[in-house]
PDB file of N, CA, C and O in Angstrom, chain B, residues numbered from 101:
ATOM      1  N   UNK B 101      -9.214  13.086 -24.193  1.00  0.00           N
ATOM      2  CA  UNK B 101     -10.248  12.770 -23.230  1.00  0.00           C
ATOM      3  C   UNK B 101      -9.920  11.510 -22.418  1.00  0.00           C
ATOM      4  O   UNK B 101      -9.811  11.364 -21.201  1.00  0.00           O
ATOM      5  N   UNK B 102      -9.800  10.687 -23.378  1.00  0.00           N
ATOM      6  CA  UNK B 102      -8.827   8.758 -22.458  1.00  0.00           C
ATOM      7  C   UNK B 102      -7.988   9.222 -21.167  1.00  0.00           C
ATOM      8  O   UNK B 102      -8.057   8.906 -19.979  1.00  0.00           O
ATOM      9  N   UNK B 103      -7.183  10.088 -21.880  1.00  0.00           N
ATOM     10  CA  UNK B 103      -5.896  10.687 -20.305  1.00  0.00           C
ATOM     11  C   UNK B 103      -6.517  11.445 -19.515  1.00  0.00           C
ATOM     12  O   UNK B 103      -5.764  11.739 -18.586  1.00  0.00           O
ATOM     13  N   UNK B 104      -7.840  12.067 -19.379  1.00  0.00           N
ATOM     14  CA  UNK B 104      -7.805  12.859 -18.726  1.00  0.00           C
ATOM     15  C   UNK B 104      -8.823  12.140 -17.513  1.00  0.00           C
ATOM     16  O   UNK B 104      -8.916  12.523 -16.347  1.00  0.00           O
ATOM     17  N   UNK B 105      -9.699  10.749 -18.285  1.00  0.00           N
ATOM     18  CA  UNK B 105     -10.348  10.131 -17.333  1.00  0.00           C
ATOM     19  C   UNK B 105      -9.302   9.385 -16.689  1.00  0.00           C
ATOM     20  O   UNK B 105      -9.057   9.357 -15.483  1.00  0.00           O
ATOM     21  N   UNK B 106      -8.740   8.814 -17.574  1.00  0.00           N
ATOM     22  CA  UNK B 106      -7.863   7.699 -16.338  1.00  0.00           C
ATOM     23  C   UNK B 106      -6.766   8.895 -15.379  1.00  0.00           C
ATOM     24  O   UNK B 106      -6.298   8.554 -14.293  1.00  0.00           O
ATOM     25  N   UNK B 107      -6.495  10.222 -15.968  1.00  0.00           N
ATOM     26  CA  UNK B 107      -5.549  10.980 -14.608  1.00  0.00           C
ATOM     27  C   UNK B 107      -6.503  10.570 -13.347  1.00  0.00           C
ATOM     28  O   UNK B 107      -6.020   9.897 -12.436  1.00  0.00           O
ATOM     29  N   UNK B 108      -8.077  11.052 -13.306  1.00  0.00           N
ATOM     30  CA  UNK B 108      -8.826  11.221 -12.301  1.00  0.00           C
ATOM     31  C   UNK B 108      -9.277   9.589 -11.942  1.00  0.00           C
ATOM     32  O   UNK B 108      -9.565   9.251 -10.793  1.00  0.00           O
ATOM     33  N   UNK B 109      -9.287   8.931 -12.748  1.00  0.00           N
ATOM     34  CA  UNK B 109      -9.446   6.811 -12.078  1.00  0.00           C
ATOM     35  C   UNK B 109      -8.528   6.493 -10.807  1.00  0.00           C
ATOM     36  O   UNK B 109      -8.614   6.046  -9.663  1.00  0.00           O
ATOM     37  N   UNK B 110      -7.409   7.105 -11.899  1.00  0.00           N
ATOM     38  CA  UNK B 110      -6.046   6.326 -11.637  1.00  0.00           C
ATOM     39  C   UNK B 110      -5.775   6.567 -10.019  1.00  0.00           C
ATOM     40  O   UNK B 110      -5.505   5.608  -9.296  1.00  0.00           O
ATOM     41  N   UNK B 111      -5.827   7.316  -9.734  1.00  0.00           N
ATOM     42  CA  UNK B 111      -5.661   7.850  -7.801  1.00  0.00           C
ATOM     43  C   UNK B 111      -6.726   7.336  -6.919  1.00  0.00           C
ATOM     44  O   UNK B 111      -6.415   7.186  -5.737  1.00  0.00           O
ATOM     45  N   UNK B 112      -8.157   6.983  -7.351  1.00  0.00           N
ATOM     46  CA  UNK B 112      -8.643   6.213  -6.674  1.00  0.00           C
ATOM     47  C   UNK B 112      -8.809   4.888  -6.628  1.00  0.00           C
ATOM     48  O   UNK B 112      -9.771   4.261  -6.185  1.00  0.00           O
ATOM     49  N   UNK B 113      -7.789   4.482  -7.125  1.00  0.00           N
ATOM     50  CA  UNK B 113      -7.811   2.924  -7.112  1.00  0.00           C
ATOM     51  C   UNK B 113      -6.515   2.258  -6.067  1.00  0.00           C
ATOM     52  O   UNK B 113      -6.315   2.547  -4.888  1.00  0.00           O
ATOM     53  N   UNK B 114      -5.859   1.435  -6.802  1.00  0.00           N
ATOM     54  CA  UNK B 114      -4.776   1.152  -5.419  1.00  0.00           C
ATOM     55  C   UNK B 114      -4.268   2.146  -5.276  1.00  0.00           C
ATOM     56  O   UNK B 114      -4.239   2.669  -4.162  1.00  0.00           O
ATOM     57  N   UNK B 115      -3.809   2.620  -6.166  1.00  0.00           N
ATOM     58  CA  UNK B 115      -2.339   3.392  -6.070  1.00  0.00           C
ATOM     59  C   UNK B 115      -2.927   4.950  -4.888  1.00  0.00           C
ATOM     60  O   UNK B 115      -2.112   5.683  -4.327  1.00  0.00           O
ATOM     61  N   UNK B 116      -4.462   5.111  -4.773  1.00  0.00           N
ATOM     62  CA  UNK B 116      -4.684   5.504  -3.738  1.00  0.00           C
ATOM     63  C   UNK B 116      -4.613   5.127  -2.332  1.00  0.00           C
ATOM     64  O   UNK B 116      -4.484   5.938  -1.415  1.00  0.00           O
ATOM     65  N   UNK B 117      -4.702   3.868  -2.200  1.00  0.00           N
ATOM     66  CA  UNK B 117      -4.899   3.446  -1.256  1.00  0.00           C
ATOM     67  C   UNK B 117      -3.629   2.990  -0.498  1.00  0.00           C
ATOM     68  O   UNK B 117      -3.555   2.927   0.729  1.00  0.00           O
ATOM     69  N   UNK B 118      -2.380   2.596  -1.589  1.00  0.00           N
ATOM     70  CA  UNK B 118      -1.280   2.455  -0.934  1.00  0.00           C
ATOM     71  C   UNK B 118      -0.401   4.019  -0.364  1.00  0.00           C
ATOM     72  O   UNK B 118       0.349   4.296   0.572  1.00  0.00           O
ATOM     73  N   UNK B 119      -0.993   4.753  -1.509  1.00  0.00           N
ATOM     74  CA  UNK B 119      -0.106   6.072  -0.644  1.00  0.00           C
ATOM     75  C   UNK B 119      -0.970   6.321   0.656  1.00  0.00           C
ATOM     76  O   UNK B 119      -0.352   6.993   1.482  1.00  0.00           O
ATOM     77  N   UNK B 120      -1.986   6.025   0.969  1.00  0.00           N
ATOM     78  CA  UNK B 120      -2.521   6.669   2.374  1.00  0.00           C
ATOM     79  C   UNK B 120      -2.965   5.276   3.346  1.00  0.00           C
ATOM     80  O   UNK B 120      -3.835   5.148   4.207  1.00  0.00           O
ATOM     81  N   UNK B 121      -2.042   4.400   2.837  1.00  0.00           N
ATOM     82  CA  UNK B 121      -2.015   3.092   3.519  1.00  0.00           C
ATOM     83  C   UNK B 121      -1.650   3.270   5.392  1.00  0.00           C
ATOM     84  O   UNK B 121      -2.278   2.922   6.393  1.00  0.00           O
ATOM     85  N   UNK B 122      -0.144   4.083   5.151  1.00  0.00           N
ATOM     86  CA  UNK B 122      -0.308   4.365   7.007  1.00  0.00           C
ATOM     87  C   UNK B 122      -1.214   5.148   7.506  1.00  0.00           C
ATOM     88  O   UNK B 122      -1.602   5.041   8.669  1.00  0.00           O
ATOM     89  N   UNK B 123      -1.608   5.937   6.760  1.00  0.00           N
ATOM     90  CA  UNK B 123      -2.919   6.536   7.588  1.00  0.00           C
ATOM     91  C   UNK B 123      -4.338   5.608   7.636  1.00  0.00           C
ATOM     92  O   UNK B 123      -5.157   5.545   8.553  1.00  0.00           O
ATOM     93  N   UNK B 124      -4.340   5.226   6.921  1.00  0.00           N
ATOM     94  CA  UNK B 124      -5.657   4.024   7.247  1.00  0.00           C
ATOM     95  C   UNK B 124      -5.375   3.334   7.957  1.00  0.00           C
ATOM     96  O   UNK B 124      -6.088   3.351   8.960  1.00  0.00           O
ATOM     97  N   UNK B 125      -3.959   2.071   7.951  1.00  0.00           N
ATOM     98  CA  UNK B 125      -3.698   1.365   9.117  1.00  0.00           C
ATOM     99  C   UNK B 125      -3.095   1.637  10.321  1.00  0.00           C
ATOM    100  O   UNK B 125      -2.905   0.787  11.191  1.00  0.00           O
ATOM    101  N   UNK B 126      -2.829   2.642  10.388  1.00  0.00           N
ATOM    102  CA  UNK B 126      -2.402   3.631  11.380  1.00  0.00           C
ATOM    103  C   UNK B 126      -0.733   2.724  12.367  1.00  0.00           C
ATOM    104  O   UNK B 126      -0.067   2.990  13.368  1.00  0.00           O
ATOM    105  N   UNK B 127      -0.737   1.736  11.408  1.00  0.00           N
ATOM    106  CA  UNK B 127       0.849   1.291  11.743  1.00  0.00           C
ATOM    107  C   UNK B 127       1.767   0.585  10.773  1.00  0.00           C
ATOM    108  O   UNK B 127       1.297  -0.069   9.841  1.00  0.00           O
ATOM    109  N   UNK B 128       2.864   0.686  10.942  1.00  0.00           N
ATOM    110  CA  UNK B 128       3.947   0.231   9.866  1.00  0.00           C
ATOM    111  C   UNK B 128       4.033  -0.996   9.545  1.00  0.00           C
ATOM    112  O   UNK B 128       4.481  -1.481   8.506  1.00  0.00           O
ATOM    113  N   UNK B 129       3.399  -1.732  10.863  1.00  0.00           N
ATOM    114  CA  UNK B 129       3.371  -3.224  10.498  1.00  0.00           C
ATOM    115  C   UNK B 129       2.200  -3.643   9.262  1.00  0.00           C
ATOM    116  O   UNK B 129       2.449  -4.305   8.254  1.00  0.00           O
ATOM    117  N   UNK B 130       1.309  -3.252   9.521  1.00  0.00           N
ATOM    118  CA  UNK B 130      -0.289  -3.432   8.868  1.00  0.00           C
ATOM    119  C   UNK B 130      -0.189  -2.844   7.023  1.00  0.00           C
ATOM    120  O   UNK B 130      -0.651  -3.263   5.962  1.00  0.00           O
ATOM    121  N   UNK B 131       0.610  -1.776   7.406  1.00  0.00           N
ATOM    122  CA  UNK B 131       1.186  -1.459   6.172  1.00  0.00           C
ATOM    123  C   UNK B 131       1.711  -2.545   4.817  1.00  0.00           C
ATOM    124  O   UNK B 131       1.154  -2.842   3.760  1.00  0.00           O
ATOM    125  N   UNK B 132       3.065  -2.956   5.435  1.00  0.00           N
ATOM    126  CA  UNK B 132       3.466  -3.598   5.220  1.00  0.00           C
ATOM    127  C   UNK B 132       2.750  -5.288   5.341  1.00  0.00           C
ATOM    128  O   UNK B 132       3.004  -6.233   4.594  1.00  0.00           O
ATOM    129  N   UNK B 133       2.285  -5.279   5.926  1.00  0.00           N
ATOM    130  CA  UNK B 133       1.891  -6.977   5.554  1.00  0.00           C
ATOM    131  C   UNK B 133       0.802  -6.457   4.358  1.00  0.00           C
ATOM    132  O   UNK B 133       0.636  -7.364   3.542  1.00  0.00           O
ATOM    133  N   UNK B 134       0.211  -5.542   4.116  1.00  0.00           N
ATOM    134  CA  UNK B 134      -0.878  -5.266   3.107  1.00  0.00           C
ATOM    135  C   UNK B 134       0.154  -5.157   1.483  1.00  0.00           C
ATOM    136  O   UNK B 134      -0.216  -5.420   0.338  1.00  0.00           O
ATOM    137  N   UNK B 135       1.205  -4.782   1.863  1.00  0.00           N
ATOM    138  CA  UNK B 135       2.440  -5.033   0.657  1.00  0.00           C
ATOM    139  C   UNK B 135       2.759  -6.248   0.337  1.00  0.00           C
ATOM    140  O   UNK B 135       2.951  -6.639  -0.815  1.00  0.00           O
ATOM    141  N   UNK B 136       2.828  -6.873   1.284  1.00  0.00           N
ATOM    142  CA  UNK B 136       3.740  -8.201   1.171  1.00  0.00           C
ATOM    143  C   UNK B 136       2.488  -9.555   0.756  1.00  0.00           C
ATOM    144  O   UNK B 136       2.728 -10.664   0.278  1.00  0.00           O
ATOM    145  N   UNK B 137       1.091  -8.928   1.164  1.00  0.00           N
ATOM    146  CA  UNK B 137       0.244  -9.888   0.564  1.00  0.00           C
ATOM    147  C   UNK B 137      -0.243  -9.305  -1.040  1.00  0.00           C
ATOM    148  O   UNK B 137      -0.429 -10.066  -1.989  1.00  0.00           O
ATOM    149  N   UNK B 138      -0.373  -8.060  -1.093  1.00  0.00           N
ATOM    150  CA  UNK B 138      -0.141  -7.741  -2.685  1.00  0.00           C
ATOM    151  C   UNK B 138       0.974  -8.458  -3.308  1.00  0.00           C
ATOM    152  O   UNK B 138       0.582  -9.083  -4.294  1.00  0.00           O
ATOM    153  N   UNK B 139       2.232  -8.587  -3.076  1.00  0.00           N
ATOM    154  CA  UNK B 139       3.222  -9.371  -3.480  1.00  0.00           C
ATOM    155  C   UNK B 139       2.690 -10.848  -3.725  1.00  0.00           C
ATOM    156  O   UNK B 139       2.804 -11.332  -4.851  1.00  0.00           O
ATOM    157  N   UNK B 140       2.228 -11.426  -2.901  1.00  0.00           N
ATOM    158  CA  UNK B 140       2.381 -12.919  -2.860  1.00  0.00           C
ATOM    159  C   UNK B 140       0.941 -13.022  -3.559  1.00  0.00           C
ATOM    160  O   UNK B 140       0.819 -14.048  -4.230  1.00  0.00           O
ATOM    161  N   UNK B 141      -0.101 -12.230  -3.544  1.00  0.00           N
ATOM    162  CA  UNK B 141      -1.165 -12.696  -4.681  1.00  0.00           C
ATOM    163  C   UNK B 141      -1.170 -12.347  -6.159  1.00  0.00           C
ATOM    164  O   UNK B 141      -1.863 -13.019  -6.924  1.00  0.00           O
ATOM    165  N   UNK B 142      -0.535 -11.473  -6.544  1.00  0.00           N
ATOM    166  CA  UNK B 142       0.341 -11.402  -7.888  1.00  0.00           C
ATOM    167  C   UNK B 142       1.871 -12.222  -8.585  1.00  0.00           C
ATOM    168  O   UNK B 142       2.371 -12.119  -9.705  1.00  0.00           O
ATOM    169  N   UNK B 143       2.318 -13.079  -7.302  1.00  0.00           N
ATOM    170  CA  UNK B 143       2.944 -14.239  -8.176  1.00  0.00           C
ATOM    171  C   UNK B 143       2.258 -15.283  -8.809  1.00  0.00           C
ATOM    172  O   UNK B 143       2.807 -15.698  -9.829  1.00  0.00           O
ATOM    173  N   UNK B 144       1.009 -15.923  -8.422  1.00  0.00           N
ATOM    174  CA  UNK B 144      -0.193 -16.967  -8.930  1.00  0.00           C
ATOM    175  C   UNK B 144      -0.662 -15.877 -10.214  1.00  0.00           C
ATOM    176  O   UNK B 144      -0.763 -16.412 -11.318  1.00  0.00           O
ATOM    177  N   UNK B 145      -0.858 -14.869 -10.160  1.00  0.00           N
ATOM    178  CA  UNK B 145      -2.251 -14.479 -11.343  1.00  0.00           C
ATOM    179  C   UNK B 145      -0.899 -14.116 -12.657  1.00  0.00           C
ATOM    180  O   UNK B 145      -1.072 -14.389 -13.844  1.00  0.00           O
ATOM    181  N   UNK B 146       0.091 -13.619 -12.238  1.00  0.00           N
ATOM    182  CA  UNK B 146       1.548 -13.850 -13.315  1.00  0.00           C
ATOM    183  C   UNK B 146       1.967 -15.103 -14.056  1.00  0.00           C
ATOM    184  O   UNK B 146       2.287 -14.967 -15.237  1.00  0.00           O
ATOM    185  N   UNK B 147       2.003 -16.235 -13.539  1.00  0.00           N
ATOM    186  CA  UNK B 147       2.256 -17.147 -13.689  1.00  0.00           C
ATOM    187  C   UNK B 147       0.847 -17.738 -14.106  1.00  0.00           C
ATOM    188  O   UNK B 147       1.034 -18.320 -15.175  1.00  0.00           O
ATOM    189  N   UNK B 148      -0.446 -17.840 -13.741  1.00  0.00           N
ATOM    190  CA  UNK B 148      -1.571 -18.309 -13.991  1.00  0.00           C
ATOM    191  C   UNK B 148      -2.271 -17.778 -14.940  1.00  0.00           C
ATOM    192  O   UNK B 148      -3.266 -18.414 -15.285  1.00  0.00           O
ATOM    193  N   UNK B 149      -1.987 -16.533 -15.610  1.00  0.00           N
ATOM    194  CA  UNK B 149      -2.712 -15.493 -16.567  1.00  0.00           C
ATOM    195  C   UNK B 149      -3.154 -16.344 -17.900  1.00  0.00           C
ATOM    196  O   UNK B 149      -4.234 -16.453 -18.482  1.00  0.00           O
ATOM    197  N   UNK B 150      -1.726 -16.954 -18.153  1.00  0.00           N
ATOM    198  CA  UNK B 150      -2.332 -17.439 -19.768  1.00  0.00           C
ATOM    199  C   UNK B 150      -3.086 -18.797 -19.766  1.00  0.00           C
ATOM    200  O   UNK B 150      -3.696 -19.140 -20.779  1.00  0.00           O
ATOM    201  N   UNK B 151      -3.056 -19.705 -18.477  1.00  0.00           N
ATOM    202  CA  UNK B 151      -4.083 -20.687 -18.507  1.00  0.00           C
ATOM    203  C   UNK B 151      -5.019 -20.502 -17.995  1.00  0.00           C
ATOM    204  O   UNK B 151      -5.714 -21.519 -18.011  1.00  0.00           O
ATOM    205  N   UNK B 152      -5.597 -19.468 -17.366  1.00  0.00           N
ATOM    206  CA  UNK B 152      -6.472 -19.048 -16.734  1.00  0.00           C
ATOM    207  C   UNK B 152      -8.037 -18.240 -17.783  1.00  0.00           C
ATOM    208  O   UNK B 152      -9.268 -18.273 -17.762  1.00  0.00           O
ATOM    209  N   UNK B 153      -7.000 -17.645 -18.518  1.00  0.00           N
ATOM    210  CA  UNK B 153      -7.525 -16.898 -19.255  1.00  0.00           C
ATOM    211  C   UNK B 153      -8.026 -15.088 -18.563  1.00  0.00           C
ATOM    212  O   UNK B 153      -7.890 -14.504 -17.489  1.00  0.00           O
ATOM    213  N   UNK B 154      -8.497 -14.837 -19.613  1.00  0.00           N
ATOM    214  CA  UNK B 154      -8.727 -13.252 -19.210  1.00  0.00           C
ATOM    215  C   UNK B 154      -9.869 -13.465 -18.956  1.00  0.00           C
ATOM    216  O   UNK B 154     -10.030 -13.048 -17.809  1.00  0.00           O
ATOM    217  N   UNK B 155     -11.275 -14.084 -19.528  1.00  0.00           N
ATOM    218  CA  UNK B 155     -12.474 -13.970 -19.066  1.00  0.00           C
ATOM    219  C   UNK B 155     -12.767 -14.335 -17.478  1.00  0.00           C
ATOM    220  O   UNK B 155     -13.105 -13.678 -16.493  1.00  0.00           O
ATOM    221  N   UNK B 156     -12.446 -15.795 -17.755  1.00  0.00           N
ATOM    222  CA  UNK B 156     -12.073 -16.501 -16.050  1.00  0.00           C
ATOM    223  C   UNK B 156     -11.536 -15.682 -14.869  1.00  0.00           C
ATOM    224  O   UNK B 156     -11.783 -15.865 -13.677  1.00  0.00           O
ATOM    225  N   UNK B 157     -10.739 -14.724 -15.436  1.00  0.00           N
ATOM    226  CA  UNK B 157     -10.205 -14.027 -14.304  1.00  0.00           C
ATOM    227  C   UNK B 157     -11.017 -12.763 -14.073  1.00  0.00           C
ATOM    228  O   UNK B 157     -11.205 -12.144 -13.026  1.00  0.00           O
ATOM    229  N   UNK B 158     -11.418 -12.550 -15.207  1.00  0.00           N
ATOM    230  CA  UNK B 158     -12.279 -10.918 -15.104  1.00  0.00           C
ATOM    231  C   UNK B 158     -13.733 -11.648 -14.142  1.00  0.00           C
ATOM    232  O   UNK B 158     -14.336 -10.980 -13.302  1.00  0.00           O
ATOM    233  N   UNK B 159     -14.096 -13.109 -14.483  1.00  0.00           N
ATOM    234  CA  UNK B 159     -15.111 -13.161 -13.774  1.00  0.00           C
ATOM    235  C   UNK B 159     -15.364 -13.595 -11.816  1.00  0.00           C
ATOM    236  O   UNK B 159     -16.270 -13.483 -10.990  1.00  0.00           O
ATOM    237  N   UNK B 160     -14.109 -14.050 -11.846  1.00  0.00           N
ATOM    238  CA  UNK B 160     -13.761 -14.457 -10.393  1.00  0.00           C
ATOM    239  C   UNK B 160     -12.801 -13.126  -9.805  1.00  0.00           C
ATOM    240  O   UNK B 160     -12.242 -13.116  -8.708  1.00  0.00           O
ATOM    241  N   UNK B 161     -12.762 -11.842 -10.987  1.00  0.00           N
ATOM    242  CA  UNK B 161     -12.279 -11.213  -9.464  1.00  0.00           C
ATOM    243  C   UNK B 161     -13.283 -10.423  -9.543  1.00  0.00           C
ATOM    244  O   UNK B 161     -13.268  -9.703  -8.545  1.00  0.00           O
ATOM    245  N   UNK B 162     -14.672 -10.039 -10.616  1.00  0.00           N
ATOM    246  CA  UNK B 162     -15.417  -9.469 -10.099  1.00  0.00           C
ATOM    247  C   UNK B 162     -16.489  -9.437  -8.650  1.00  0.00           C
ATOM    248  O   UNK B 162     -16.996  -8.666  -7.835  1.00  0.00           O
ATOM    249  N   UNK B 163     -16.339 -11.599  -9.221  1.00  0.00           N
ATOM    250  CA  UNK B 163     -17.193 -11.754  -7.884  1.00  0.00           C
ATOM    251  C   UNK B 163     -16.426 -11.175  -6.905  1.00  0.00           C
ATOM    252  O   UNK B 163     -16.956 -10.152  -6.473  1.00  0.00           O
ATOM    253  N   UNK B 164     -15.150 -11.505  -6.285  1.00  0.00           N
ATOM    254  CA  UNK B 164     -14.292 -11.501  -5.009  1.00  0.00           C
ATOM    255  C   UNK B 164     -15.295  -9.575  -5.029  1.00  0.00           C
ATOM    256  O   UNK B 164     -16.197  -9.218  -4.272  1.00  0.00           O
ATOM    257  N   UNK B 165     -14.651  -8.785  -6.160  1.00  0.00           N
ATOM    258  CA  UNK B 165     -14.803  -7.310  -5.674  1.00  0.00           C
ATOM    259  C   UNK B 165     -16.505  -6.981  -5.138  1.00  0.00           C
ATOM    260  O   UNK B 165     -16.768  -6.254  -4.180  1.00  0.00           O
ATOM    261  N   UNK B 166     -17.590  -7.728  -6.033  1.00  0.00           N
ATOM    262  CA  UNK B 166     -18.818  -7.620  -5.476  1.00  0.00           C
ATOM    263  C   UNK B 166     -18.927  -8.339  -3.946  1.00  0.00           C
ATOM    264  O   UNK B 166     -19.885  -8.121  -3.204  1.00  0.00           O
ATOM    265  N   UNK B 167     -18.049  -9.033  -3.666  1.00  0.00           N
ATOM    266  CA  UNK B 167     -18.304  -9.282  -2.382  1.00  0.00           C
ATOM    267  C   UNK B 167     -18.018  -8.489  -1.213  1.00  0.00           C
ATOM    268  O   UNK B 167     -18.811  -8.381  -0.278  1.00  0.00           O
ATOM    269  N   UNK B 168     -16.633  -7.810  -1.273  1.00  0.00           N
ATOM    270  CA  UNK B 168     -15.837  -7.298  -0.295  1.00  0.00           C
ATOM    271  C   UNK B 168     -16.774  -5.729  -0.765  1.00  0.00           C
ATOM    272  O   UNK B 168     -16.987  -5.256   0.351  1.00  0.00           O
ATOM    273  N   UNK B 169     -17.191  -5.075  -1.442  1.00  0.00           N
ATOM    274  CA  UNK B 169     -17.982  -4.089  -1.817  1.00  0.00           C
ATOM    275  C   UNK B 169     -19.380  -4.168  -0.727  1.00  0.00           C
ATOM    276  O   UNK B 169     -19.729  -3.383   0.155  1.00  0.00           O
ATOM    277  N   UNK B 170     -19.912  -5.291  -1.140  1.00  0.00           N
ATOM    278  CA  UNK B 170     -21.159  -5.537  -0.074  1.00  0.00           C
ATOM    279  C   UNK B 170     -20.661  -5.724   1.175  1.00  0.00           C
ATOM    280  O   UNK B 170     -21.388  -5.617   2.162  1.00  0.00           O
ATOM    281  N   UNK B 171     -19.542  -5.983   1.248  1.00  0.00           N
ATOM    282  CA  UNK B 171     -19.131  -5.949   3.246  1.00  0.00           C
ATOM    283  C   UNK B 171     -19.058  -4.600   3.477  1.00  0.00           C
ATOM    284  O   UNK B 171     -19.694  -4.132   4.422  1.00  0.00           O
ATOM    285  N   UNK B 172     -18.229  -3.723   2.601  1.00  0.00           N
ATOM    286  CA  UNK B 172     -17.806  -2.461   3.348  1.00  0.00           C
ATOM    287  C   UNK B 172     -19.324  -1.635   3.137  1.00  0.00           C
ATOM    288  O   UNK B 172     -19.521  -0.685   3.895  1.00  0.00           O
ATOM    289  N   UNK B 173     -20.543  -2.029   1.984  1.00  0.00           N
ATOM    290  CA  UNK B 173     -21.401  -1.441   2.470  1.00  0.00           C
ATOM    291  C   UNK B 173     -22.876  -1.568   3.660  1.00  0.00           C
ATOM    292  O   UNK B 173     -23.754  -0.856   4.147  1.00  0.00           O
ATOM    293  N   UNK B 174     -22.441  -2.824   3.671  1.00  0.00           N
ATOM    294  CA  UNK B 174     -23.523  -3.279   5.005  1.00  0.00           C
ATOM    295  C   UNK B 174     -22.609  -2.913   6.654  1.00  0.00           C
ATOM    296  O   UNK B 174     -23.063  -2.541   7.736  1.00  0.00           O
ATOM    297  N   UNK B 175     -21.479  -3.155   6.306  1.00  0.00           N
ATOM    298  CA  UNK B 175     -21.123  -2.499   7.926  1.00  0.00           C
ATOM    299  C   UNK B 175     -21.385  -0.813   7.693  1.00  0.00           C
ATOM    300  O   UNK B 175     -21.979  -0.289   8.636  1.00  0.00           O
ATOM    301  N   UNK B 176     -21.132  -0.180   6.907  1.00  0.00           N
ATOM    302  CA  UNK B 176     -21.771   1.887   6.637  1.00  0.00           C
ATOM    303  C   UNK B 176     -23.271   1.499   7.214  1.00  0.00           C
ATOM    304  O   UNK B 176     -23.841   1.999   8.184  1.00  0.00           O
ATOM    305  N   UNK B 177     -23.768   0.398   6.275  1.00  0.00           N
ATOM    306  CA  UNK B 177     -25.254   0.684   6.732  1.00  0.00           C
ATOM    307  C   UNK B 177     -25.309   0.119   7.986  1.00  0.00           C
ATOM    308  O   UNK B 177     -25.690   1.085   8.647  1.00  0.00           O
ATOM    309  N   UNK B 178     -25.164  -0.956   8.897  1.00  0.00           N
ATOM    310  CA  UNK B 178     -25.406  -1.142   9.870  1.00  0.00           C
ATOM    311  C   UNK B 178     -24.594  -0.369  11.176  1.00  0.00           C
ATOM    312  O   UNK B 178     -24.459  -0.848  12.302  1.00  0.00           O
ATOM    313  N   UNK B 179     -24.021   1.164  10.628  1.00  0.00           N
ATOM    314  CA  UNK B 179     -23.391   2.049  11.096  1.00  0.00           C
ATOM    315  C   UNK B 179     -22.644   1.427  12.351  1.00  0.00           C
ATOM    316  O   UNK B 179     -22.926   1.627  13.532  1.00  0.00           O
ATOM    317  N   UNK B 180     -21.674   0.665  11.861  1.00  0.00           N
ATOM    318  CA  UNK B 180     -20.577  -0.862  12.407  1.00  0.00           C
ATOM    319  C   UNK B 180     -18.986   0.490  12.046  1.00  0.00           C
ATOM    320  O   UNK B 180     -17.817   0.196  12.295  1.00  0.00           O
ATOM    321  N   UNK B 181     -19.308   1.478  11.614  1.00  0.00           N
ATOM    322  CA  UNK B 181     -18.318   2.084  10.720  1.00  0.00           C
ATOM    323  C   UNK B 181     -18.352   3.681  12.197  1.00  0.00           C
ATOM    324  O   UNK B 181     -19.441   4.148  12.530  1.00  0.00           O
ATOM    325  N   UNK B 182     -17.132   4.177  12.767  1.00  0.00           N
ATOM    326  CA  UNK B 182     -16.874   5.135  13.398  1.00  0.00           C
ATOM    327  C   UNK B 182     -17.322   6.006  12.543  1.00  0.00           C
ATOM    328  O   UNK B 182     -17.415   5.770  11.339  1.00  0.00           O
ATOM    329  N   UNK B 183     -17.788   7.597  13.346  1.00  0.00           N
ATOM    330  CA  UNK B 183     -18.520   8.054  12.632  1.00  0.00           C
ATOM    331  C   UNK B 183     -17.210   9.158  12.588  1.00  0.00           C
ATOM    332  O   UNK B 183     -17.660  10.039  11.854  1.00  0.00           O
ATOM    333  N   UNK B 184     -16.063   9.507  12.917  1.00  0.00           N
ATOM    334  CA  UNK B 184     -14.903  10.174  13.132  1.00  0.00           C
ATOM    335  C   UNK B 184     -13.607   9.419  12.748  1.00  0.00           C
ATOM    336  O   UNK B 184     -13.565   8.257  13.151  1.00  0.00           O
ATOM    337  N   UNK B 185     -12.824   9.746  12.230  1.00  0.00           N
ATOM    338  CA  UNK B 185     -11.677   9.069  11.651  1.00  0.00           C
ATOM    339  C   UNK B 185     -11.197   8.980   9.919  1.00  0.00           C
ATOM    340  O   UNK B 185     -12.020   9.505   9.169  1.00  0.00           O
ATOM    341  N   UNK B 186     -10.001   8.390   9.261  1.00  0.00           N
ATOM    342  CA  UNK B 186     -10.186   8.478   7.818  1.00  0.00           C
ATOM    343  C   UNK B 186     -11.307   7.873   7.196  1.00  0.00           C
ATOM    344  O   UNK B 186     -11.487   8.245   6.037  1.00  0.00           O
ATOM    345  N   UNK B 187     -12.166   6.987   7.678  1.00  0.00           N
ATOM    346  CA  UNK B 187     -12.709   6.182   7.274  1.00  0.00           C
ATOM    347  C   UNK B 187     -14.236   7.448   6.486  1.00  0.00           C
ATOM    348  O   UNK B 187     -14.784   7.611   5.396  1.00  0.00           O
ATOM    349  N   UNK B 188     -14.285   7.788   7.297  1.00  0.00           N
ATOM    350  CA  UNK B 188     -15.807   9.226   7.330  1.00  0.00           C
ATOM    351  C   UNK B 188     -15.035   9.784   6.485  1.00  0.00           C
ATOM    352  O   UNK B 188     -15.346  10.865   5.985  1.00  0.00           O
TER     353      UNK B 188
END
């Protein structure tokens, strides 16, 4: 049952989002800088993990995710969001 939830997790999380990365940013550049800043914010949390701790980190990236969550849902609601495109 464990494998069969995380088969169906596992694709909507990054690893979704980087395979359909050129189609969302609709260019190679945008792509790529979205790589290259995944890169450079996983050298700090590698190096920072064991003084940081696991709680500390579980609690500052929840905030970051409750935040950027409430952006992408107040621009849907303030229909700020094309109603045609990958985004729909």
């Amino acid at each position: 049952m464990p494998c069969c939830v995380y088969s169906v997790i596992h694709p909507s999380g990054i690893d979704g989002v980087l395979y359909y990365a050129l189609t969302i940013f609709t260019s190679f550049l945008a792509s790529s800088v979205s790589a290259i800043l995944m890169l450079v914010f996983s050298i700090p949390a590698t190096l920072f993990a064991d003084k940081w701790g696991r709680r500390t980190s579980a609690i500052c990236s929840g905030i970051i995710l409750l935040g950027s969550m409430f952006l992408v849902g107040s621009l849907y609601a303030a229909n700020a969001v094309h109603s045609y495109g990958v985004a729909r």
